[in-house]
DOLUM-217252 format. One line per field, with one value per residue (C-alpha): chain; x, y, z. Coordinates in steps of 0.2 Angstrom, whole numbers. Example, Ala and Ser with C-alpha at 12.3 -4.5 7.8 and 13.67 -1.06 7.14 Angstrom:
REM DOLUM-217252
dolo: (A  A)
c1: (62  68)
c2: (-22  -5)
c3: (39  36)
This chain:
REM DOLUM-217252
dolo: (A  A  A  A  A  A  A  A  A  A  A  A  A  A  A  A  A  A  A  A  A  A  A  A  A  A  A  A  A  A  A  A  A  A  A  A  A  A  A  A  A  A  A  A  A  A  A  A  A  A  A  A  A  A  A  A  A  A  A  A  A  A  A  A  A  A  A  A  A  A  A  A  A  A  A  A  A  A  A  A  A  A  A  A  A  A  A  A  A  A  A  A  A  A  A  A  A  A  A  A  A  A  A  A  A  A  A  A  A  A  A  A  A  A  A  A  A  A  A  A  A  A  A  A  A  A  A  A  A  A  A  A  A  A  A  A  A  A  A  A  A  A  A  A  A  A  A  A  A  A  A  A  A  A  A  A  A  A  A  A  A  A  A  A  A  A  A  A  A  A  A  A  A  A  A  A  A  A  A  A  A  A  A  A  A  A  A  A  A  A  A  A  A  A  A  A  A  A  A  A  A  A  A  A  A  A  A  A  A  A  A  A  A  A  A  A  A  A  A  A  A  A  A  A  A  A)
c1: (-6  1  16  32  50  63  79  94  101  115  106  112  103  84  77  66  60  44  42  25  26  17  31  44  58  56  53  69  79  73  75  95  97  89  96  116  113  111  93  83  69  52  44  26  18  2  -5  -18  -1  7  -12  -13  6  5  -9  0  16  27  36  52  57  61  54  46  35  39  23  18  4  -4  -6  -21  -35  -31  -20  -6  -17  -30  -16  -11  -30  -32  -16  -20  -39  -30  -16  -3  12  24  32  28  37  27  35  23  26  20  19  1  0  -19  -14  3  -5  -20  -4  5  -10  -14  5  17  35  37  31  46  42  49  60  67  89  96  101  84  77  90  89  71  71  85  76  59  71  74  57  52  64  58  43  46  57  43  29  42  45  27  23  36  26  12  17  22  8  -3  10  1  -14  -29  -25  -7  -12  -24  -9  2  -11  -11  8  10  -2  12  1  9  8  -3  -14  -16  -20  -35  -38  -42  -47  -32  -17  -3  9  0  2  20  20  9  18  37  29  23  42  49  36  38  57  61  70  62  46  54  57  40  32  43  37  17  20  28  18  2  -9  0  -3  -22  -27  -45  -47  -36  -40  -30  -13  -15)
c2: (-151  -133  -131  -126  -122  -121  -116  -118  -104  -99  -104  -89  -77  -78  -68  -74  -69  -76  -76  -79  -82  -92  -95  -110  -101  -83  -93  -103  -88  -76  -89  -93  -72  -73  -89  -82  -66  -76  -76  -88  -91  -101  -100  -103  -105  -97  -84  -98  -111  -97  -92  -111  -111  -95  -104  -113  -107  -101  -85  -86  -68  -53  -57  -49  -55  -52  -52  -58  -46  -55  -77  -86  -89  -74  -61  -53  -39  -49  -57  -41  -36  -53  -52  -33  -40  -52  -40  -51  -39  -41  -29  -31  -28  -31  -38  -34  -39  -20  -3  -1  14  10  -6  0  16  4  -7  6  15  -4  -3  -9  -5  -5  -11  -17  -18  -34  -36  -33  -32  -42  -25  -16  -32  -37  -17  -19  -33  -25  -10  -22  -31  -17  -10  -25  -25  -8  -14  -27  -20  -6  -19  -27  -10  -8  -23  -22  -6  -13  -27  -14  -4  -21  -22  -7  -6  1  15  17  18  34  41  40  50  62  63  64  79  89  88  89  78  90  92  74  72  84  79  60  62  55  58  68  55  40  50  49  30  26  38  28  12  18  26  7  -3  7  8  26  38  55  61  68  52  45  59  54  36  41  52  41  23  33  23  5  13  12  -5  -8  0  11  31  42  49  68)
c3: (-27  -30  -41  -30  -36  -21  -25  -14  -3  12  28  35  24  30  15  4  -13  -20  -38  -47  -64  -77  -87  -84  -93  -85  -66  -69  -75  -65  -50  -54  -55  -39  -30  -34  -25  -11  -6  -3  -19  -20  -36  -40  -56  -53  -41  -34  -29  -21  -12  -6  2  10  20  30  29  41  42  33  38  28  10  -4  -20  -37  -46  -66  -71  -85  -80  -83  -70  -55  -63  -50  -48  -39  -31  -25  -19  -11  -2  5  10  20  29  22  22  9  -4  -19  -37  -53  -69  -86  -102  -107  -100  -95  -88  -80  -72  -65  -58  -50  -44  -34  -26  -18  -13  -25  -21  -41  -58  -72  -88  -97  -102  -87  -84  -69  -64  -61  -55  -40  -37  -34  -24  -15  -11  -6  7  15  16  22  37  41  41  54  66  65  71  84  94  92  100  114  118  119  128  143  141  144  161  167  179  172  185  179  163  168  174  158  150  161  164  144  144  154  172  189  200  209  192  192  210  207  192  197  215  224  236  228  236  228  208  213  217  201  191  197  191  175  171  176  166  151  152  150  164  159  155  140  135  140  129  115  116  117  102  91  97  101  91  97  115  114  123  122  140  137  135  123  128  126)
């Protein structure tokens, strides 16, 4: 059975730091800096007992990993790659016992939020781990307005949708009518439906909102907005 550390934490506060570490004193000092911040902690004493907990482990919310380079058996930077094969997103912060310039520079092309070189002041690390939080919530709020778009965007008709392509391109009504064989009268009900199930009172903003989501509103019979 994998090795799992749980500290105590305020049950409002949902954020979680993961620490990997295959020492017992750096884990339990690292965890206390950690745990009296406020956050919630789970330490693990190697990469493979983290691996086998994130299995089947929920979502704790907004989290982060920091990240022992050197362990034995899978190192963090195979931790690191296996994590990214997977899509598991999570900032994460490396902690090395020396400044190997190779090994960090490989770490924060795969996407490290940074690499601390022990030994490490409470200071740099809670600064790191604050900065990862955030990111981290960034991210997430990111993939939530995504989905919400693309959860309206599912709402549409497949004609509708035709529509919203056209409308973003800056067509008229009459443009669109021509453009796909139908009654000017009937682009304007199709185009009023597609304003309400996208949630937006302009075209303005219904451009906006292509631009900025336009790969999240590409459904797989979906054509692509402008």
């Amino acid at each position: 059975m994998f090795e799992q550390e749980k500290m105590q934490t305020k049950i409002e506060d949902p954020d979680t730091v993961y620490i990997v570490d295959d020492d017992p004193s750096v884990r339990k000092s690292m965890s206390g800096l950690v745990q009296r911040k406020g956050y919630g902690v789970l330490a693990f004493g190697s990469a493979e007992a983290f691996l086998e907990y994130r299995k089947d482990a929920a979502d704790v919310g907004c989290c982060c990993l920091v990240l022992d380079v050197a362990m034995p058996g899978l190192n963090g930077i195979a931790l690191q790659e296996a994590l990214v094969k997977d899509a598991e997103s999570m900032p994460i912060i490396f902690i090395s016992g020396h400044g190997d310039i190779p090994t960090s520079v490989h770490a924060m092309k795969n996407g490290a939020l940074d690499f601390l070189v022990k030994p490490v002041t409470g200071g740099e690390l809670l600064g790191a781990i604050e900065l990862a939080l955030c990111k981290d919530r960034e991210a997430r709020e990111r993939r939530a307005e995504i989905a919400a778009i693309q959860a309206r965007v599912q709402a549409l008709t497949p004609r509708e949708r035709e529509v919203l392509a056209l409308v973003v391109t800056g067509m008229l009504n009459k443009q669109i009518a021509a453009e796909m064989g139908i009654e000017e009268g009937t682009v304007k009900i199709h185009r009023g439906r597609v304003m309400s199930k996208m949630g937006v009172a302009s075209v303005a903003e219904l451009v906006a909102l292509c631009s900025k989501y336009d790969a999240a509103l590409l459904g797989d019979d979906a054509r692509p907005l402008g």
